[in-house]
C-alpha positions as CSV (number, residue, x, y, z in Angstrom):
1,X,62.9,-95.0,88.9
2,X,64.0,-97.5,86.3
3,X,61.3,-95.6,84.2
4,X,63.2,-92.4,84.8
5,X,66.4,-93.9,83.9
6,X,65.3,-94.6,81.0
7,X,64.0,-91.5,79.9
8,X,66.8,-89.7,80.8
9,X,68.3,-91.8,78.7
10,X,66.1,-91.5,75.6
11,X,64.5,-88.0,76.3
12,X,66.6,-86.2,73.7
13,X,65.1,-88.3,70.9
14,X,62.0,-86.6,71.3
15,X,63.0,-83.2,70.7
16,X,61.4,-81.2,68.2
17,X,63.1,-79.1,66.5
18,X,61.4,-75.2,66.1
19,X,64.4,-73.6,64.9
20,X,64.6,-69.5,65.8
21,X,67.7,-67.9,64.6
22,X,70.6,-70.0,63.1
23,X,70.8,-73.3,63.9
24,X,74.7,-73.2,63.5
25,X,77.1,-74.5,66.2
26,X,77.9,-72.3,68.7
27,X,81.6,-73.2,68.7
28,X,83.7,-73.6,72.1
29,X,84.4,-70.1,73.0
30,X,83.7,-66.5,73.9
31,X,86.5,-65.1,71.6
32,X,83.7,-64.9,68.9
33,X,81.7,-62.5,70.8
34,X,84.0,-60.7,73.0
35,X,85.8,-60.1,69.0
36,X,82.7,-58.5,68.3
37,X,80.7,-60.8,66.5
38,X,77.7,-63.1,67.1
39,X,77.7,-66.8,68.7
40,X,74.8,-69.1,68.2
41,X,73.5,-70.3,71.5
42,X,71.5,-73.7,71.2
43,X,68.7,-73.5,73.9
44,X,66.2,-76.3,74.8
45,X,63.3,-75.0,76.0
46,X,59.5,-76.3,76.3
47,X,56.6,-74.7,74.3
48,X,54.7,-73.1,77.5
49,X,54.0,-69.9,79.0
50,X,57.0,-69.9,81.5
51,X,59.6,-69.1,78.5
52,X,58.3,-66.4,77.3
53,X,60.8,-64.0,78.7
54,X,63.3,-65.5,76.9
55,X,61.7,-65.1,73.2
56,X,60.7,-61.6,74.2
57,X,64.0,-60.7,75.1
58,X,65.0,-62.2,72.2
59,X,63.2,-59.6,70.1
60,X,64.0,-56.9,71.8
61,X,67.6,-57.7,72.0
62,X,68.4,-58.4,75.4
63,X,70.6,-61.3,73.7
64,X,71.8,-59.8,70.3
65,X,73.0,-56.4,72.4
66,X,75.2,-59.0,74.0
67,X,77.0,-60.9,71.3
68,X,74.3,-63.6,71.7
69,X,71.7,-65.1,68.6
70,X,69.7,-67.9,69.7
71,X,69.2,-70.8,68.5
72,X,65.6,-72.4,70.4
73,X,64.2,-76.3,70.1
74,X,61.5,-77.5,71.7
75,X,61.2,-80.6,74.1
76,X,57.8,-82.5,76.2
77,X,59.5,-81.2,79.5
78,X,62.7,-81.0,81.6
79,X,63.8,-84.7,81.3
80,X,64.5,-84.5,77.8
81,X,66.5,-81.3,78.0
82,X,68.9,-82.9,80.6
83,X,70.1,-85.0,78.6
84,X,70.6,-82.3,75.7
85,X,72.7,-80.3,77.6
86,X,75.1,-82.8,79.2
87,X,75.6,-83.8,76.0
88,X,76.4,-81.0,74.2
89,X,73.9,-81.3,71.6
90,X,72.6,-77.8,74.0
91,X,74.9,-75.3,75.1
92,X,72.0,-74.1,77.8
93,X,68.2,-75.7,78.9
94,X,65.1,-75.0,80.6
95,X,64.2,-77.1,82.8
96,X,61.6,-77.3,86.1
97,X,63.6,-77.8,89.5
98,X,62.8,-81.7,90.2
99,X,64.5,-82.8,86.7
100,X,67.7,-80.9,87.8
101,X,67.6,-82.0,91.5
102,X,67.1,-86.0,89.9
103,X,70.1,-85.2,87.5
104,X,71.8,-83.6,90.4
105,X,71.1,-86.8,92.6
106,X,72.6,-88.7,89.8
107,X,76.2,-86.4,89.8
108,X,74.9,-85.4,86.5
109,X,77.1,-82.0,85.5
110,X,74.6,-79.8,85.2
111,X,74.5,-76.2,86.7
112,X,71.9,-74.1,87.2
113,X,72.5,-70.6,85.9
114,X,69.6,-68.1,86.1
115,X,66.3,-68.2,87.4
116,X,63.0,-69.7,85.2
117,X,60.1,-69.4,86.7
118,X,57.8,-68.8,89.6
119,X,53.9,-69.8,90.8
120,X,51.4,-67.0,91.8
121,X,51.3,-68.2,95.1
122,X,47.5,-67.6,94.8
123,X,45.5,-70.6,95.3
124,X,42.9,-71.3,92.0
125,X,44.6,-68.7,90.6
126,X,48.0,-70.2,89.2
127,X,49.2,-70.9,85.6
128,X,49.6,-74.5,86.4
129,X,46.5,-76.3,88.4
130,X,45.1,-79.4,88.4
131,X,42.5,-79.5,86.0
132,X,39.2,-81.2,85.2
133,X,37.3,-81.1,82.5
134,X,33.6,-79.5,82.4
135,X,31.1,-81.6,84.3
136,X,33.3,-83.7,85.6
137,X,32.6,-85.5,88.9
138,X,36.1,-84.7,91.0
139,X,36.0,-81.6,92.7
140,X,39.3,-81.6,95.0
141,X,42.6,-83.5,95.0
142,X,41.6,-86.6,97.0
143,X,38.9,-87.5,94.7
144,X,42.1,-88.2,92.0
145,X,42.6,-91.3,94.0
146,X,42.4,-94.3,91.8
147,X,41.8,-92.2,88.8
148,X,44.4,-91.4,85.8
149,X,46.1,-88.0,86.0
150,X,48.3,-86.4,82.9
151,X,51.8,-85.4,83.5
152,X,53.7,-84.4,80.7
153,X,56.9,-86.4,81.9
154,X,56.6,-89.3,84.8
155,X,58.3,-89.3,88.1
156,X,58.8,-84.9,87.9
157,X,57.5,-82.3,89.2
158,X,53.9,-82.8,87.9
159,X,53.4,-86.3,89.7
160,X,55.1,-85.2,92.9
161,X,53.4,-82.1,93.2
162,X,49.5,-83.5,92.6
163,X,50.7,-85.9,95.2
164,X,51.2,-83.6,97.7
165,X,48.0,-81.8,96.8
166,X,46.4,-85.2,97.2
167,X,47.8,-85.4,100.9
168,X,47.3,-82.2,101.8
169,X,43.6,-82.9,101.1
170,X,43.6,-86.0,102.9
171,X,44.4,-88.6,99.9
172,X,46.5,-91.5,99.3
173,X,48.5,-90.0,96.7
174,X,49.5,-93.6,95.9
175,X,46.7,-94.3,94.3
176,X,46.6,-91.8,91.7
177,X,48.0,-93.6,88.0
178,X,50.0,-90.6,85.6
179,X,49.5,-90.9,82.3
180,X,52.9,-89.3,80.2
181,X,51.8,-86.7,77.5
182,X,52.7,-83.2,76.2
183,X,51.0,-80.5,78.0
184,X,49.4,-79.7,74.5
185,X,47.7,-82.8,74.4
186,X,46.0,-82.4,77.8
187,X,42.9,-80.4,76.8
188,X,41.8,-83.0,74.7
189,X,42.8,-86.3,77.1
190,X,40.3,-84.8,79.4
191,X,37.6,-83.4,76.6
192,X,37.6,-87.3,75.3
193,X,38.0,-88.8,78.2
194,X,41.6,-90.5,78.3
195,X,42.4,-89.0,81.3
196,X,40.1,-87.8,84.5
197,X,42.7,-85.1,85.4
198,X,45.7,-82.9,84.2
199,X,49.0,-81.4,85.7
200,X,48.6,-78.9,83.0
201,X,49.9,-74.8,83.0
202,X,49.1,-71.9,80.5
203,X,48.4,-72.6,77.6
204,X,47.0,-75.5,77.5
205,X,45.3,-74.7,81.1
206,X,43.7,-71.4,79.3
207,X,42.5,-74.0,76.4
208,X,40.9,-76.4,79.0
209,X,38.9,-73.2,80.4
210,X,37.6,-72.8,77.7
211,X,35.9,-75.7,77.4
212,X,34.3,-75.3,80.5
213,X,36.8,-77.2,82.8
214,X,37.7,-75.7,86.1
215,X,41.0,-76.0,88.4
216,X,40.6,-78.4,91.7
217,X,44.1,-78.1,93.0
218,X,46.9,-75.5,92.9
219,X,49.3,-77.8,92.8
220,X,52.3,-75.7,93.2
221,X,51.1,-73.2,95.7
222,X,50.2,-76.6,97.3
223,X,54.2,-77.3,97.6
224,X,55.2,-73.9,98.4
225,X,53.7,-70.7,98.1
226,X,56.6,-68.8,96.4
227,X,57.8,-72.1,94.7
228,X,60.9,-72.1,92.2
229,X,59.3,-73.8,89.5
230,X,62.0,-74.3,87.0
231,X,65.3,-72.4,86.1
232,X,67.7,-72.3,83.0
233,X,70.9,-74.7,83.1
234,X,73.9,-75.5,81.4
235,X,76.9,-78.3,81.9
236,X,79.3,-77.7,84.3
237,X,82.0,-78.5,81.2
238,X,80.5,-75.8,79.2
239,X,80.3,-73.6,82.4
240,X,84.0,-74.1,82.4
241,X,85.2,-73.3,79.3
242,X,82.8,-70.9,79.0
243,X,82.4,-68.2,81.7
244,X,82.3,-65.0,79.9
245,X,79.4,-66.6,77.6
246,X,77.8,-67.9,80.5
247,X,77.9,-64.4,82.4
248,X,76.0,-62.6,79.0
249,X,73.9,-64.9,79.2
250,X,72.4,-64.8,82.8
251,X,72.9,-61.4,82.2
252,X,70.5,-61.1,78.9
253,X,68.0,-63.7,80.7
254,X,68.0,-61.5,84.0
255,X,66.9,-58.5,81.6
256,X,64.4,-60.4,79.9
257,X,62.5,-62.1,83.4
258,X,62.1,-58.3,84.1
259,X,60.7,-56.8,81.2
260,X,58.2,-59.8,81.2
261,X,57.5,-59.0,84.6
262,X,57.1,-55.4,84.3
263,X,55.3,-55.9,80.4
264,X,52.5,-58.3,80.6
265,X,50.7,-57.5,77.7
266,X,53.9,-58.0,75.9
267,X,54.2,-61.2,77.3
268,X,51.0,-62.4,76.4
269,X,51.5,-61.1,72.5
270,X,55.0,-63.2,72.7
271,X,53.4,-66.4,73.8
272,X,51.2,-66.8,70.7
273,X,54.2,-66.9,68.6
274,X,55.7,-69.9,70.1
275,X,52.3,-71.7,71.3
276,X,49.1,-73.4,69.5
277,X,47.3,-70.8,71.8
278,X,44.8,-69.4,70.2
279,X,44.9,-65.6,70.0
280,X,41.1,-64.8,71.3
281,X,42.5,-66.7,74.6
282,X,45.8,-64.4,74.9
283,X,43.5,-62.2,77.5
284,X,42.3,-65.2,79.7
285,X,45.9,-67.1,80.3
286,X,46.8,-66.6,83.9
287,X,50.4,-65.4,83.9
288,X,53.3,-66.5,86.1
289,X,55.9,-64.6,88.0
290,X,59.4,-64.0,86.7
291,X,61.8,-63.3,90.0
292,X,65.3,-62.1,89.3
293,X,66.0,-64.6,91.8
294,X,65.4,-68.5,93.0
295,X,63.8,-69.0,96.4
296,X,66.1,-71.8,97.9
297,X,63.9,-72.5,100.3
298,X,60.9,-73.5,97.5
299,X,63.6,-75.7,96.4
300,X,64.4,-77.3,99.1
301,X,61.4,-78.5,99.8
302,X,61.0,-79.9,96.4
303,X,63.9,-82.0,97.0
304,X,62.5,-83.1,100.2
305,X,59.3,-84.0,98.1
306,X,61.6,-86.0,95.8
307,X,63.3,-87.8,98.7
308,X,59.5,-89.4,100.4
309,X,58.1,-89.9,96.6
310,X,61.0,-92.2,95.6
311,X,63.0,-90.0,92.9
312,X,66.4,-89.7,95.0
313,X,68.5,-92.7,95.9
314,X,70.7,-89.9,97.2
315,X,69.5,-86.5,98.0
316,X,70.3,-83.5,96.0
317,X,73.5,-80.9,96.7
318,X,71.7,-77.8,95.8
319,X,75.1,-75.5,96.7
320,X,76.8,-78.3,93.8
321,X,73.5,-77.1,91.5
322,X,71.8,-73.7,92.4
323,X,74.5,-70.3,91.6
């Protein structure tokens, strides 16, 4: 915990910056774009598969249409976006669920506002797995015991969820050690040896494939089978002074979750853009789902998850976080 604290904390100096659109300040207000002009909205977002929707509807639109240009940096994960956002150095974030119910736990102002992202539900056939590389002697969750296991940031959603897949497959999930590292760096932890396993989604999990490596958990189906996987926030001060910009936005992102849905090639095209992905891999990356909707539920049991591994001193109020 003291570890989480910490990077709470400090998260925010390890954004990246990948400017798209202007990186301007996005002022207080919605007078600019209810005037009929343009505000800059400051996103932070992580380079992975699940944001696509947002980058594609930002070239077709979805945002501009709306009186919105965005303005997108990259992080390592959810953790460091928190922080962003309470801040105000973000006016919104993307974030997975167990980084908001933490923040939550800690009566953090954040809000979530519109839905991120969802698993398959289909077991070995997820865009986030647990992941060995080619050869390697694990072949299911309980053989992680004792071993080192990548999670791009500690005490989340990676470490809780391989846990669980460890006890559902009989394990003592508190033998497994995490090792903290960007889910870019994952294919070649394993490749080299640093690590004997990876909480690792598309597309670094389509690069690992590649190589010959092969999926022993689904971690997430392994929590829920329709698990809410991460959602986009902002602060409940920007929230408040900002309603009408908040409304185009859930709006614009609503628009974009479906067209990603409902356009997968367009998706995959997208992805390369923002990712090291290699294009002659676009084909093989196994795609998540994009629900208009959270499952509350999903999320509920992710908090419960939070509350036996040790991340809550208090449990979440998801009717103080979820819309």
């Amino acid at each position: 915990m003291r570890r989480l604290l910490i990077g709470l904390a400090a998260g925010a100096v390890f954004v990246a910056a990948t400017a798209c659109g202007s990186s301007d300040s996005s002022g207080s207000d919605d007078d600019k774009a209810s005037g009929g002009g343009t505000t800059t909205i400051k996103a932070g977002v992580i380079p992975i598969i699940d944001v696509a929707p947002l980058y594609l509807g930002q070239s077709k639109g979805f945002y501009s249409k709306r009186g919105i240009k965005l303005s997108l940096t990259s992080a390592q994960g959810g953790a460091a976006i928190v922080p962003g956002v309470v801040s105000g150095q973000f006016d919104f974030g993307f974030s997975n669920m167990t980084s908001l119910l933490v923040a939550q736990s800690k009566n953090m102002p954040v809000k979530a506002v519109a839905n991120g992202v969802a698993s398959t539900g289909k077991q070995g056939a997820d865009f986030a797995e647990l992941a060995v590389k080619k050869g390697s002697p694990l072949k299911s969750a309980k053989d992680v015991e004792g071993k080192k296991v990548a999670a791009n940031t500690l005490n989340n959603i990676c470490d809780t969820s391989v846990k669980e897949s460890v006890r559902k497959d009989g394990g003592d999930p508190s033998k497994v050690e995490f090792v903290e590292m960007p889910f870019d760096q994952m294919p070649a932890a394993l490749a080299n040896g640093q690590v004997d396993a990876a909480c690792v989604v598309e597309p670094a999990l389509a690069t690992i494939k590649s190589q010959g490596g092969t999926s022993i958990a689904s971690l997430f189906v392994d929590v829920s089978p329709d698990l809410t996987v991460a959602m986009y926030f902002t602060s409940q001060q920007y929230a408040q002074k900002n309603p009408e910009m908040v409304k185009k936005f859930q709006e614009a992102t609503a628009e974009s979750l479906a067209y990603a849905d409902s356009h997968p090639d367009e998706a995959r095209e997208i992805i390369a853009t923002y990712t090291k992905i290699p294009k002659n891999l676009l084909e093989t990356l196994t795609l998540p789902r994009w629900p208009a909707e959270p499952n509350r539920a999903s999320i509920e049991r992710l908090s419960e998850l939070g509350v036996q591994d040790g991340l809550f001193k208090t449990a979440p109020d998801l009717d103080k976080l979820l819309p």
